[in-house]
Steps between C-alpha positions, in 0.01 A plus 500: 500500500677676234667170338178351524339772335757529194633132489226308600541208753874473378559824571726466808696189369599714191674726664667300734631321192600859332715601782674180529598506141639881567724374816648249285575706223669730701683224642609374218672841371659561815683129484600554144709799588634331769612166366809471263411450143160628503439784241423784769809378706722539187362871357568630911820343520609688180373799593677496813857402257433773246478740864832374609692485217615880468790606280822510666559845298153636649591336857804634573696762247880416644444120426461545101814336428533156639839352635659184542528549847177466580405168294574212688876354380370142547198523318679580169814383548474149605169502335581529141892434476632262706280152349491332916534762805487260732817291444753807379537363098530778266458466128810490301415774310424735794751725723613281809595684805794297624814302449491130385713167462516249206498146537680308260283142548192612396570824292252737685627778725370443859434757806666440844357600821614797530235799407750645197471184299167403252439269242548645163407208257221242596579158392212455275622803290868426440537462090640173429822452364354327200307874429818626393554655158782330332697597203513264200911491478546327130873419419617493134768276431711281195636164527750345236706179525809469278556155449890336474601474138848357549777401760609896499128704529331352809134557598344837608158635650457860441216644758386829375294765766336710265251706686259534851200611498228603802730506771338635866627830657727595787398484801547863532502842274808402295566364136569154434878383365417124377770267418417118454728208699474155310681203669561164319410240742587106445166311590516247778207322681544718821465920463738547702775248353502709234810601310566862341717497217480822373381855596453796261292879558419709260572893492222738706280749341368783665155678549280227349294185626553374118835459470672368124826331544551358183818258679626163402677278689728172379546183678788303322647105499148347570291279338142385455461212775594755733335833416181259540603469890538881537254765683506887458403676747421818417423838738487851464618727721456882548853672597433732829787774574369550863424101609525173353389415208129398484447143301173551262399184339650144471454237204646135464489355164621143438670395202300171492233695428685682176597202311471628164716768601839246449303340179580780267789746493255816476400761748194450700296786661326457856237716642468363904279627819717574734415444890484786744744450770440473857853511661515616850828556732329500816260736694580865702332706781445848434322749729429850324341801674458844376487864703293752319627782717870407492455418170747159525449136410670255703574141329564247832649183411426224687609184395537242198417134487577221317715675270613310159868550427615611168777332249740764664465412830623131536474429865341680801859576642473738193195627590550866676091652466401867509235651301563832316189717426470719181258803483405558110315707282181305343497664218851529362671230757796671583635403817443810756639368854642221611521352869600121638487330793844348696618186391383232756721105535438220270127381555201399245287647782634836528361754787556872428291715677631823344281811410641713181284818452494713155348903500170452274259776508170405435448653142809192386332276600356358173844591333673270710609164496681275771678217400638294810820271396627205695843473482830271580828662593747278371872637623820316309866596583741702251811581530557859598629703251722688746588440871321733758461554811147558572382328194114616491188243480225730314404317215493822296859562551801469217711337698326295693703166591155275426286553231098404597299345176119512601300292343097569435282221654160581460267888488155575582348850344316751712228734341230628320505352173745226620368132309431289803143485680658479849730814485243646320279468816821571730534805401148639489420387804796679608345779350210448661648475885755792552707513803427088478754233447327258288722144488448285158710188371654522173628240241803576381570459128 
């Protein structure tokens, strides 16, 4: 045969051998462009993309500008803004969509059941109160001890407030009026046994957080054993025309610890850290809503707890509540509206439920400040100047038979630009929420 002739006796197996080697081959390149990850599967199945993937300009000419519309809403916005989609918890510094509730045990604000309530601050990202940025409040003073010379000159102790320094802002967009309070307390082994002998204030001065006083005051007929038993307590206080006057800073200083103040007749000067104070009257529930289109924000006052009575008010049968809300202007803080509540009976846990509503347009609302008051109505009988018949009852009348003294129990500011974190955050989220009521409780101070 013909492979015999050219091959020789191993012609035939030769070819045999050939052919199977070419059916394996082409085997082998039709399984690499079939299995994934193969070179030839890879260079088709790019091909095939590149043939695909036509320009959405060159596909269609209507569709060159893309809209919202037709992304998918979820994809981006639970996607990349809200941190957890699955459980409804929204960043604190991202819109919420819905009205909320503050709980007053734990300090977070908490969503209800209902679908127009979400959480707006995640426990693990409240600031801690010790984050706070407090203000170094250094009081200057002068203390001098007069000793007795004779029967007729008797011991004195001249205490001298000479200057503050440092003192922290309002709580709103107004000036501070300082004026120091300094109480001469007998020292006993219980605070609360303890005996004030004297009480003296010095003048106020306006428009400055570094007020100079430059006062003296004179405690006469005493001597040295008992200046040593004597406490000043010290606090300054910032005078507030529209509420009650806001205590800054305390300080204590013990005259045990100034001995060598009543060794030698001369004047010696102090320089002392005063504490920040912390006094609180008791807490308030305030719901706040706003209506773009109406252009109104409506104040709803709820309730007040636990509230602290003032020096004023001796008793709770004195106690007549109502709470008197003042619209300002944030930058110059002159008083714009005013609206308040009726006054409800004698009760430290006083229910409301009134809604007061002031015309804001939407452009004011950086320029405006609310400062919510809670008030006591204290009514004592006069005698009437003149007899009448219908003698009227209106508190803003001249000849009104009883004459109403209200006293200012605690305030809570409303705002941007206001000093506290937590109305701060009430009234963005506000903001945030139109046509929602959004419920926070307030300390009053």
């Amino acid at each position: 045969m013909v492979y015999d002739d050219l091959f020789g006796p191993w012609g035939r197996i030769l070819v045999v051998v050939v052919a199977a080697l070419g059916i394996v081959a082409i085997l082998l390149v039709i399984a690499c462009f079939l299995t994934p990850g193969c070179l030839g599967y890879e260079c088709v199945r790019k091909r095939k993309g590149e043939a695909k993937s036509v320009p959405l300009r060159v596909k269609s000419g209507k569709n060159e500008n893309v809209k919202l519309n037709d992304v998918s809403y979820r994809s981006w916005r639970l996607g990349s803004l809200y941190e957890d989609g699955s459980n409804g918890t929204i960043n604190e510094t991202v819109p919420a969509t819905g009205g909320t509730s503050w709980n007053p045990n734990n300090g977070q604000f908490e969503g209800t059941n209902t679908s127009s309530t979400l959480n707006l601050v995640q426990k693990g990202k409240q600031k801690p109160e010790k984050n706070r940025k407090e203000f170094p409040t250094e009081l200057t003073m002068s203390l001098q001890y007069l000793p007795p010379c004779d029967d007729t000159i008797n011991g004195k102790l001249v205490i001298g407030i000479e200057a503050l320094s440092g003192l922290p802002p309002k709580q709103y967009n107004c000036t501070l009026e300082p004026y120091v309070a300094l109480n001469v307390m007998k020292q006993s082994w219980s605070h609360r046994k303890r005996q004030k002998l004297h009480s003296f204030r010095t003048r106020g001065v306006r428009h400055t957080a570094s007020p100079i006083f430059k006062e003296t005051f004179v405690v006469a007929n005493v001597k040295a054993h008992e200046v040593k038993e004597w406490i000043l307590d010290i606090a300054a206080h910032d005078h507030d025309r529209y509420a009650n006057d806001t205590e800054l800073c305390t300080l204590k200083v013990s005259m045990k610890e100034a001995k060598h103040v009543l060794l030698s007749p001369e004047i010696h000067m102090f320089n002392f850290k005063m504490k920040p104070s912390n006094l609180e009257y008791g807490s308030i529930l305030l719901g706040v809503s706003y209506l773009p289109t109406a252009q109104r924000l409506t104040i709803n006052v709820m309730r007040a707890r636990d509230v602290r009575f003032t020096p004023p008010v001796t008793c709770l049968a004195d106690f007549n509540p109502y709470v008197r809300v003042l619209m300002l202007n944030a930058r110059t803080g002159q008083k714009m509206k005013k609206k308040k509540t009726k006054p409800v009976g004698a009760n430290r846990q006083p229910d409301f439920n009134e809604t007061l509503t002031f015309d804001v347009s939407y452009s004011k609302l950086d320029t405006v400040q609310f400062l919510v008051v809670l008030c006591s109505k204290t009514v004592t009988a006069e005698a009437p100047s003149r007899t009448l018949d219908h003698p009227s009852d209106s508190e803003d009348s001249v000849t009104s038979v009883y004459k109403s003294n209200d006293v200012n129990i605690g305030k809570v500011a409303l705002g941007k630009g206001v000093r506290g974190s937590t109305e701060r955050l009430h009234w963005f989220s506000v903001l945030q929420n139109p046509r929602k009521l959004v419920t926070v409780w307030h300390v009053l101070k």
